[in-house]
C-alpha positions in Angstrom: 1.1 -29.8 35.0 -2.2 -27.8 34.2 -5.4 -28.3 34.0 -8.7 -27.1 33.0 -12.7 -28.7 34.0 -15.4 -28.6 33.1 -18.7 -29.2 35.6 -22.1 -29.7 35.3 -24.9 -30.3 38.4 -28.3 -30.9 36.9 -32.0 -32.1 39.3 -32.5 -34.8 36.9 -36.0 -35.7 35.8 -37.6 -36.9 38.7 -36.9 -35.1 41.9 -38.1 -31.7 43.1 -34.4 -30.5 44.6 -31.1 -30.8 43.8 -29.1 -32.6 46.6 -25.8 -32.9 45.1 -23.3 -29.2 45.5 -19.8 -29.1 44.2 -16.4 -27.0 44.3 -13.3 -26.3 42.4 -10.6 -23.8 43.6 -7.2 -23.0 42.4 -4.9 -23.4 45.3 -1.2 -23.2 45.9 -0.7 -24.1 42.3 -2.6 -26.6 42.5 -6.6 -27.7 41.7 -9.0 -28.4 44.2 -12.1 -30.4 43.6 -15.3 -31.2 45.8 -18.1 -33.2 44.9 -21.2 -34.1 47.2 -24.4 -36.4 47.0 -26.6 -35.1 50.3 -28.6 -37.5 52.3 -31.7 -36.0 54.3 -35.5 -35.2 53.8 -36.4 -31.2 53.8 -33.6 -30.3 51.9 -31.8 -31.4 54.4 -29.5 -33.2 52.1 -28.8 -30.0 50.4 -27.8 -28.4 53.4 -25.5 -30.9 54.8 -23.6 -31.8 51.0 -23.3 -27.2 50.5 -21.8 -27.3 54.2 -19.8 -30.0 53.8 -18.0 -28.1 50.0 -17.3 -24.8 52.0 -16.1 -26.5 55.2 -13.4 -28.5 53.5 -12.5 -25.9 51.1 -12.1 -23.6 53.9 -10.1 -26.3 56.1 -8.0 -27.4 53.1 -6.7 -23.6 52.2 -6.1 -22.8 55.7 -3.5 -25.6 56.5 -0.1 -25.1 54.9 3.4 -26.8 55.3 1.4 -30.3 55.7 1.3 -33.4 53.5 -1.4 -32.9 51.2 -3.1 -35.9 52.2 -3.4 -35.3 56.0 -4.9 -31.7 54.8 -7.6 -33.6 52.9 -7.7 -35.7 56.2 -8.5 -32.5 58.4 -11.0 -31.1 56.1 -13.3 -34.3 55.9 -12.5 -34.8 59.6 -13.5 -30.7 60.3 -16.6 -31.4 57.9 -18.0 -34.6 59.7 -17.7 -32.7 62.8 -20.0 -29.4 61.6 -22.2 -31.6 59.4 -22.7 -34.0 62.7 -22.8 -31.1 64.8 -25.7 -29.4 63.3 -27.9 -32.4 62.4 -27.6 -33.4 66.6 -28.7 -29.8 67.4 -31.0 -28.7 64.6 -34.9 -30.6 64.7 -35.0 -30.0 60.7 -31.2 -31.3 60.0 -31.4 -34.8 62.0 -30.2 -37.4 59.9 -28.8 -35.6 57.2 -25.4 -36.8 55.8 -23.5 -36.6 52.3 -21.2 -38.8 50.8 -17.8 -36.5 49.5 -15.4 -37.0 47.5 -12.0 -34.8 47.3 -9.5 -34.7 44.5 -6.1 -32.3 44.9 -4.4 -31.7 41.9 -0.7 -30.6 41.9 2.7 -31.0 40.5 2.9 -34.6 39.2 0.4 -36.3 42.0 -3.5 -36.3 42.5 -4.4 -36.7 46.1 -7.7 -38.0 47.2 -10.1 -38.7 49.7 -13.6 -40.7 49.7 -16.5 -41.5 51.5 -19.8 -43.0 50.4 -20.9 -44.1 46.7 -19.9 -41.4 44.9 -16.6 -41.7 42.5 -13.3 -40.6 41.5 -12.3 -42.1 38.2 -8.7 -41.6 35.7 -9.0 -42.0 32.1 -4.9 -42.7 31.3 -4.5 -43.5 27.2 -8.1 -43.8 26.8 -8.6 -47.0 29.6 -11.0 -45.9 32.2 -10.1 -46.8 36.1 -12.3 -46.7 39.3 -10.2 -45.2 41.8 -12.3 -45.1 44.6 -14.4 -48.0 46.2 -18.1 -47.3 46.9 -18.9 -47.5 51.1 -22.2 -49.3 49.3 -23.9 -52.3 50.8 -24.1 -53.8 47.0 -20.4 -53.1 47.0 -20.2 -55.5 50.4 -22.2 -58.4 49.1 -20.1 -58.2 46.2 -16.8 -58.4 48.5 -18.5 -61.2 50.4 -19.4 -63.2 47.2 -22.9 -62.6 47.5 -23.2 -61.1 44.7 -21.4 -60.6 41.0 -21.0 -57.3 39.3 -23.8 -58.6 36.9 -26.0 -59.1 39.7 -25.8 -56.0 41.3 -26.4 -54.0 38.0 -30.1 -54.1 38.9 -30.3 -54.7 42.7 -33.1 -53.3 44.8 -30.8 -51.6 47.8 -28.5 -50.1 45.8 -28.7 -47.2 47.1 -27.9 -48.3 50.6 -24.6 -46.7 51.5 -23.1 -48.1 54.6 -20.8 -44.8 55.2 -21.5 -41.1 54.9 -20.2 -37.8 55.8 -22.5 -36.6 59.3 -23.4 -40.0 60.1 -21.7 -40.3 63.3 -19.1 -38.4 65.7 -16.3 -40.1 63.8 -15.9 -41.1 60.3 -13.4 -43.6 58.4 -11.8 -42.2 55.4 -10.3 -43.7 52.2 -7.1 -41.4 51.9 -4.5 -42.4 49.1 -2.4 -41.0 46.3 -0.9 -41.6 42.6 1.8 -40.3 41.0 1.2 -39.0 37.1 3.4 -39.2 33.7 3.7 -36.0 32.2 3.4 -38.3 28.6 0.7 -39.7 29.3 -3.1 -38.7 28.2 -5.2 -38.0 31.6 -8.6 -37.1 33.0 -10.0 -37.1 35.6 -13.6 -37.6 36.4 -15.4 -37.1 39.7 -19.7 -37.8 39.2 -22.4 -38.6 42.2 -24.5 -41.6 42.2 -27.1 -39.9 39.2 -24.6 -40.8 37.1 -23.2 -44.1 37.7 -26.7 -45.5 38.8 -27.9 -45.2 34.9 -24.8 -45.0 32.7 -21.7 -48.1 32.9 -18.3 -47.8 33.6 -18.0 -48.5 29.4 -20.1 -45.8 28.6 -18.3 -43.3 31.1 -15.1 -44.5 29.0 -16.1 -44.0 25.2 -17.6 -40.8 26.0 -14.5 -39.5 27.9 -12.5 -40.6 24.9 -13.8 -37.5 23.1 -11.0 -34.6 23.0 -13.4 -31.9 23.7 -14.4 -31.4 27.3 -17.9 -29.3 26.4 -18.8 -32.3 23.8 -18.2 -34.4 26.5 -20.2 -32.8 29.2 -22.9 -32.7 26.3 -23.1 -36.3 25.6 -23.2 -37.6 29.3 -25.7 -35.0 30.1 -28.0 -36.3 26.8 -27.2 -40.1 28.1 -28.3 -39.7 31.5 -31.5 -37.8 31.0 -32.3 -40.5 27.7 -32.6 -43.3 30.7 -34.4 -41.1 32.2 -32.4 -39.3 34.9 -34.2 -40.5 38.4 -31.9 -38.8 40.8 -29.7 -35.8 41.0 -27.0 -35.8 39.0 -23.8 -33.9 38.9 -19.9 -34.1 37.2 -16.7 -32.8 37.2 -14.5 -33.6 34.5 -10.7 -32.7 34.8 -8.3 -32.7 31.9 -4.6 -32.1 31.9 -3.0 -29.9 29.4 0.1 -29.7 27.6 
């Protein structure tokens, strides 16, 4: 299968640096792509989501004759590790973190590996599907029944995520896979908090439905920044060809 993308990484409206740094590479036949929401004061944040792109890039291409999977594995695993590494050892880097999210592309599977609230979704035939599961601590109150999807639409701490990239020593990753139809319609869509924190899964869908990727890229950008944009806000959008 091919592919082509289309990205887009914007400051938004109310913040004085963009946090949020992103990747795609053509490897091994395949596509790469990284996207990262940085957590940290002092452009710290930037720091540790930029790290955390190159590190896994560089992890990910060096590995070969592995299952795809564990590669993204050792990647995140390699990133945690320098992220961690310098925000222990660096005064102006303690605390800093990112969430990261890691899509592989090849053949007739998409690989993928998650941490934090940032998200991986498919569009197959024009239906719209959350692949990953935000580390959030909305996302926990809603899997306690403390809270329903309506609920947490407007909740104060949403932006508390209980899991991020640098955090600690050691980091739990959501690894999994899915094979892919050569019939069917897909895209692929991999956006930071900015995005989903102003615009519905519903909207993501009927804008996605659009054929052309830059009209696309056009109208979320104009959606997002018309409800006024209050954090970072970046987007990679990945379409399969005929």
């Amino acid at each position: 299968m091919q592919y082509i993308h289309i990205s887009l990484s914007k400051i938004g409206l109310k913040r004085l640096d963009n946090e949020d740094a992103f990747g795609i590479f053509n490897i091994e036949d395949g596509l790469l792509a990284i996207v990262c929401d940085g957590l940290g004061g002092n452009k710290a944040g930037e720091v540790a989501s930029q790290l955390t792109v190159k590190t896994i890039a560089d992890v990910f291409m060096q590995f070969q004759n592995i299952d795809f999977l564990e590669r993204i594995k050792q990647a995140i695993v390699e990133a945690n590790r320098t992220v961690h590494e310098k925000s222990s050892n660096e005064i102006e880097f303690n605390g800093m973190a990112t969430t990261v999210e890691v899509l592989f592309l090849k053949d007739d599977t998409a690989y993928w590996g998650h941490v934090g609230d940032s998200r991986i979704y498919n569009l197959k035939n024009g239906k719209l599907k959350q692949l990953t599961k935000d580390h959030s601590l909305v996302q926990k109150l809603i899997d306690e029944g403390y809270l329903t999807l309506k609920e947490a639409e407007n909740h104060p701490n949403k932006n508390i995520i209980m899991r991020a990239l640098g955090d600690s020593h050691t980091i739990d990753i959501d690894l999994s896979k899915q094979k892919l139809n050569s019939k069917d319609e897909v895209k692929f869509f991999i956006c930071t908090d900015g995005v989903t924190s102003v615009l519905s899964d519903s909207d993501i869908q009927e804008i996605l439905r659009n054929k052309d990727p830059e009209l696309i890229s056009n109208k979320l950008s104009e959606l997002i920044e018309e409800r006024g944009a209050p954090d970072n806000y970046t987007f990679v959008l990945i379409t399969k060809t005929d």
